[in-house]
Legacy VTK file of the C-alpha trace (Angstrom):
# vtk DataFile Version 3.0
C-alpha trace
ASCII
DATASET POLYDATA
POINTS 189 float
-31.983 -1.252 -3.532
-28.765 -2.561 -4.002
-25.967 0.375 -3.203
-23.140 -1.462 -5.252
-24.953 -1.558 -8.058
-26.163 2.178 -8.042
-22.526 2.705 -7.137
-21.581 0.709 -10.383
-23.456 2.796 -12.241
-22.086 5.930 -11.196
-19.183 4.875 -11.937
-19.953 3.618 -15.465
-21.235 7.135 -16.062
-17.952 8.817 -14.291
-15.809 6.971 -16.182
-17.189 7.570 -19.403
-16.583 11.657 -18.428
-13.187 10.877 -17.141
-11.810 9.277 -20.295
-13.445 11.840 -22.289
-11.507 14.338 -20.345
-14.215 16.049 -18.541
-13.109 15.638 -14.791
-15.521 18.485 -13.591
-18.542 15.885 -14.030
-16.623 12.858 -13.532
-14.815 13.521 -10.305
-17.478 14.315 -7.900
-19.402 11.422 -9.297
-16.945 9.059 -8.800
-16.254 10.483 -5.757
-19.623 10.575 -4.566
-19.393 6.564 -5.478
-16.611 5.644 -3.863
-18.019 5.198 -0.424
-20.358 2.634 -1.217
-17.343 0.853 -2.926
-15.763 0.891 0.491
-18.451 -0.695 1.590
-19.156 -3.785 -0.009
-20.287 -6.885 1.663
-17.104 -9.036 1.225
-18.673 -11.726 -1.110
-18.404 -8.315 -3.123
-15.049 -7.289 -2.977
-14.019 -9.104 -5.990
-16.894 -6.890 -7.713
-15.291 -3.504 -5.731
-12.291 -3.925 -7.034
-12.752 -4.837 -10.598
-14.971 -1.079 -10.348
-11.943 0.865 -8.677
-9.204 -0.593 -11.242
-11.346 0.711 -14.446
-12.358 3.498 -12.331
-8.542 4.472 -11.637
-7.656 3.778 -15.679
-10.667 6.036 -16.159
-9.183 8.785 -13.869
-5.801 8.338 -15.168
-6.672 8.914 -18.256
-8.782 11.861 -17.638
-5.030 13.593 -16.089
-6.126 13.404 -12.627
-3.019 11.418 -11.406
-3.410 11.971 -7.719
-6.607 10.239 -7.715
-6.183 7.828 -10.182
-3.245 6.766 -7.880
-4.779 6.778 -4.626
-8.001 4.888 -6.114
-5.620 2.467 -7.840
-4.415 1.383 -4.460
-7.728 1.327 -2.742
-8.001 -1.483 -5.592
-4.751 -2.677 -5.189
-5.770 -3.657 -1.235
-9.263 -4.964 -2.679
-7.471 -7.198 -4.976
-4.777 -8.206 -2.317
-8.203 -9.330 0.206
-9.665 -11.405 -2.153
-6.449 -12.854 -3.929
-7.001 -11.536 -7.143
-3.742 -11.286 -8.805
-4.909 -9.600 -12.304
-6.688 -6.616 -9.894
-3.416 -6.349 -7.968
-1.044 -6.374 -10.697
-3.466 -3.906 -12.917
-3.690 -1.649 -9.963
-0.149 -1.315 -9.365
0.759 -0.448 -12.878
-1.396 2.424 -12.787
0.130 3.006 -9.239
3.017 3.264 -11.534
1.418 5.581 -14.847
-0.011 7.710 -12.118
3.212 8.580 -10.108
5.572 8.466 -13.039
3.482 12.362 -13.169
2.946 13.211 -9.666
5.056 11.064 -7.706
8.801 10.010 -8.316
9.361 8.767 -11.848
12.280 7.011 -11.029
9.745 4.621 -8.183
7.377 4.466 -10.317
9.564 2.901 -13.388
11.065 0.748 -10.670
7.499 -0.379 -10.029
6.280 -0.574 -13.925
9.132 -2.964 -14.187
8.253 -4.927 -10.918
4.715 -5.395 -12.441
6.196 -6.597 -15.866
7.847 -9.347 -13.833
4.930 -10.486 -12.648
2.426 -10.365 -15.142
4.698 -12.310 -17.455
3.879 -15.737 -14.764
0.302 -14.563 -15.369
-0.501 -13.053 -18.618
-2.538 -9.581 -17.682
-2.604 -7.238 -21.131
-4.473 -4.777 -19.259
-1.630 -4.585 -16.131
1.177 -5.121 -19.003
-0.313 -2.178 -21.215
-0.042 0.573 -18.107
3.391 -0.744 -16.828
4.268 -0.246 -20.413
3.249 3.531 -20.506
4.848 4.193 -17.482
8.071 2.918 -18.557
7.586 4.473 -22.581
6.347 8.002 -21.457
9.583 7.597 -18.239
11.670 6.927 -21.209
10.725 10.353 -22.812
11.514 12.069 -18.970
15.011 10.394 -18.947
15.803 11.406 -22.727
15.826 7.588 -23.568
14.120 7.578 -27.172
15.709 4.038 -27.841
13.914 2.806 -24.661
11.164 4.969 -25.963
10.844 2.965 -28.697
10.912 -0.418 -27.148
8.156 0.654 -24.744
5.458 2.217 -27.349
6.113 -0.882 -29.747
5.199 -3.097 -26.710
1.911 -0.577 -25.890
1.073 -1.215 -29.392
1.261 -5.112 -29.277
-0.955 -5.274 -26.117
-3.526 -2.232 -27.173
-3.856 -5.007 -30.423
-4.468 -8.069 -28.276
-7.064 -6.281 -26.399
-8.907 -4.780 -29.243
-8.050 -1.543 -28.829
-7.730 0.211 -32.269
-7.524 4.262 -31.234
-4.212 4.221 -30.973
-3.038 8.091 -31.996
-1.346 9.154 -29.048
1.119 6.108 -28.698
1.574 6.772 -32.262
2.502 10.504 -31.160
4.797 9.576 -28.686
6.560 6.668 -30.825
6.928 9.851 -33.302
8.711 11.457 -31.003
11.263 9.229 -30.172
11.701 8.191 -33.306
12.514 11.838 -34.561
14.870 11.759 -30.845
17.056 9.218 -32.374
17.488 10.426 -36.165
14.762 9.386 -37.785
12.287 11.619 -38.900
11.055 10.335 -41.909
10.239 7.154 -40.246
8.647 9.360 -37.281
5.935 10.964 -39.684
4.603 7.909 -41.344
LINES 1 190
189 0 1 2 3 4 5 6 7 8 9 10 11 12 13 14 15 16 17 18 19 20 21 22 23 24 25 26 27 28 29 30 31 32 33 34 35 36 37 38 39 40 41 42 43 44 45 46 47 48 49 50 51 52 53 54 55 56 57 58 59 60 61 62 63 64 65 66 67 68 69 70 71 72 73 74 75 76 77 78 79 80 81 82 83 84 85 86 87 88 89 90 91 92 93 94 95 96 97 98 99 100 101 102 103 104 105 106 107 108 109 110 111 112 113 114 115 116 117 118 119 120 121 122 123 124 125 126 127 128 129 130 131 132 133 134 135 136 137 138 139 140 141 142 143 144 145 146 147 148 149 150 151 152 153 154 155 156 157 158 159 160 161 162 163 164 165 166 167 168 169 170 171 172 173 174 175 176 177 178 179 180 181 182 183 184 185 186 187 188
C-alpha cells in the first residue's frame, strides 16, 4: 500500500468538502492526511507539494484561513526543496489571500505584490489569480474601489485563461467597487 497515494485521495475527497464549504468533514480529513504528506520519500516531494498547494486553495476557499496559510507554507518549503518555482510562487500567494484575513493585510498585499513580480518572469495563472484576490479583496479593506477595480478585472482575465467560468463572486465584489466609485448602473449589469 502506497501511503501517498491513500493520502492523495483523502485529500481529493477533503478538498472537494472544503470548496464546497463544509469544513466539519473536510478538516479532519485533510488533517488526518497531512502526516503522510510530511512524509514522502523525497523522489515524492514534487508530488507533496503539488497536494498541499490545491489542498491550501481548497482550505482557503472553504474560510479556514489559518490553515489554509499554514498548509500553504508547508508547500511553500516543499516547493522551495525540490526547486519548483510554480509551487513556491502559488503557495505564497495564498500565504498572501490567507493573511490578508487573519494575518496583517498590509504584509500580506506587500507579499501579493512580491508574488506578481515574480510570476510575471514565469507565467503561473494559478499563483497570479490568488495574489490578485489578495490585492482586489485588500483594496475593498483600504476603501480603494479604483484599485478594486483593477484587481477583479485582472481575477477575471486569469479565472478565463484557466477555464474557470463560475465566476459570481468576483463579479460581486467588482459590483461593489464599482457602486464605491459612482457607478451603479454599471455595478448591476
Amino acid at each position: 500500500s502506497d501511503p501517498l497515494a491513500a493520502a492523495a485521495s483523502a485529500v481529493a475527497l477533503g478538498a472537494i468538502q472544503a470548496v464546497d464549504q463544509d469544513m466539519v468533514e473536510a478538516r479532519p480529513r485533510l488533517l488526518a492526511a497531512l502526516p503522510a504528506l510530511l512524509a514522502a520519500p523525497e523522489e515524492r516531494w514534487g508530488d507533496a507539494g503539488d497536494l498541499l498547494t490545491g489542498m491550501a486553495a481548497a482550505v482557503w476557499t472553504g474560510d479556514d484561513w489559518s490553515l489554509a496559510a499554514r498548509i500553504a507554507r508547508t508547500a511553500a518549503e516543499f516547493g522551495e526543496l525540490t526547486g519548483d518555482p510554480h509551487v513556491v510562487l502559488t503557495a505564497r500567494a495564498l500565504v498572501s489571500a490567507a493573511e490578508l484575513i487573519v494575518g496583517d493585510a498590509q504584509e500580506a498585499m506587500t507579499l501579493a505584490r512580491a508574488v506578481l513580480a515574480e510570476e510575471a518572469g514565469i507565467g503561473d495563472d494559478v499563483a497570479a489569480l490568488f495574489a490578485a484576490v489578495t490585492l482586489g479583496i485588500g483594496a475593498a479593506f483600504v476603501g480603494d474601489p479604483d484599485a478594486g477595480l483593477t484587481w477583479t478585472e485582472e481575477i477575471l482575465r486569469r479565472q478565463a485563461a484557466l477555464g474557470i467560468h463560475d465566476v459570481g463572486d468576483v463579479l460581486e465584489q467588482r459590483g461593489g467597487h464599482l457602486d464605491a466609485v459612482g457607478r451603479p448602473d454599471d455595478a448591476v449589469r
